[in-house]
N, C-alpha and C positions, 0 to 999 in steps of 0.2 A: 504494500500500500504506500502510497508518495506522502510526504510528508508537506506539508503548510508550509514549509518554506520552498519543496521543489516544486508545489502548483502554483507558488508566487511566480517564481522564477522564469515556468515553464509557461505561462500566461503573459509576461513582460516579454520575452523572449519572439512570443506567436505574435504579440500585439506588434512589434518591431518588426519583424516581417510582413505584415500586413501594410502597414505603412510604408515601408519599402517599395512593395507590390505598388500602391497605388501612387507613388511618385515614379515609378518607371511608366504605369501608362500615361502619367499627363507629360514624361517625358520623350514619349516618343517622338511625337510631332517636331521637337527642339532638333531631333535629329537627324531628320530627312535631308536627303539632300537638296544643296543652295542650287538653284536654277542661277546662272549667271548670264541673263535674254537683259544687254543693254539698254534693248528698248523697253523695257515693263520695270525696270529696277537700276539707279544710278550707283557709280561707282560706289561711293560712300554704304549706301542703304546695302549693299552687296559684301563687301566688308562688315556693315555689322552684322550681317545674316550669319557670315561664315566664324565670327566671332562667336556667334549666341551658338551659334553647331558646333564649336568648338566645348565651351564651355560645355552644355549638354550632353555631351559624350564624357568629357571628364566627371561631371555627376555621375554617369550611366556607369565610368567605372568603380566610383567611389559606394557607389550603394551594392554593386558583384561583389564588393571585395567586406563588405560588412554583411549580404546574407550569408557568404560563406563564414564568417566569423560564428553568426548567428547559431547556424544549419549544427556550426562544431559542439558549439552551446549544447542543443540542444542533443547532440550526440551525448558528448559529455553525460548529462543528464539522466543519457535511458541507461549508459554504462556505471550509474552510482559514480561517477568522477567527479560531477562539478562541484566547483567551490574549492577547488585544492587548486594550487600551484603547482606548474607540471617544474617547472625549476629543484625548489626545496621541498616539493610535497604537505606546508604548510596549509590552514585555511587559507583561502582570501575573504578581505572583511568585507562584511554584507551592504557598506556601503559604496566600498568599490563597486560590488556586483550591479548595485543597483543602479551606477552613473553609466555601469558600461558590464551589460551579464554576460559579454561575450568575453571576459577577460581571462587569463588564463595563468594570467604572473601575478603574486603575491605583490602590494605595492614596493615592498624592497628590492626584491629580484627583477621588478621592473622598473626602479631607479637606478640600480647597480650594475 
């Protein structure tokens, strides 16, 4: 049976993927590709098109690289691992977890 802190965890965890989820679909459109047709769109506006697809893509990799953090979480989780430091094997404190449940280093071992 899971205990009140792994249904906290494992709920914080789902709710973060969720949200993930729905800022990759309102991201997509960011990243289509820039039509560069002189005549419908000036230099400048063309540039910042390719600016805003830029950025958009680097969000697009920044939230892959946090559901997989997530996905580890939640691995963790069903293997009775989480909350420990995979470094020293110590707990991590539960208010680390909570700024960031994806985390995997004790705050020392990830200062040090």
């Amino acid at each position: 049976m899971e205990s009140t802190k792994e249904a906290h965890f494992r709920a914080l965890i789902n709710a973060r993927l969720t949200a993930l989820r729905d800022e990759d679909t309102l991201g997509k459109d960011a990243q289509k590709t820039v039509v560069l047709d002189q005549q419908s769109v000036g230099r400048l506006s063309r540039m910042d098109a390719l600016q805003n697809q830029a950025m958009a893509k680097a969000g697009q990799a920044r939230r892959d690289i946090e559901v997989k953090r997530l996905t580890a979480a939640l691995i963790r989780l069903n293997e009775g691992e989480y909350g420990f430091c995979e470094d020293c094997g110590d707990e991590i404190a539960l208010k680390r977890l909570e700024l960031d449940p994806a985390a995997m280093l004790c705050i020392g071992c990830a200062s040090g």
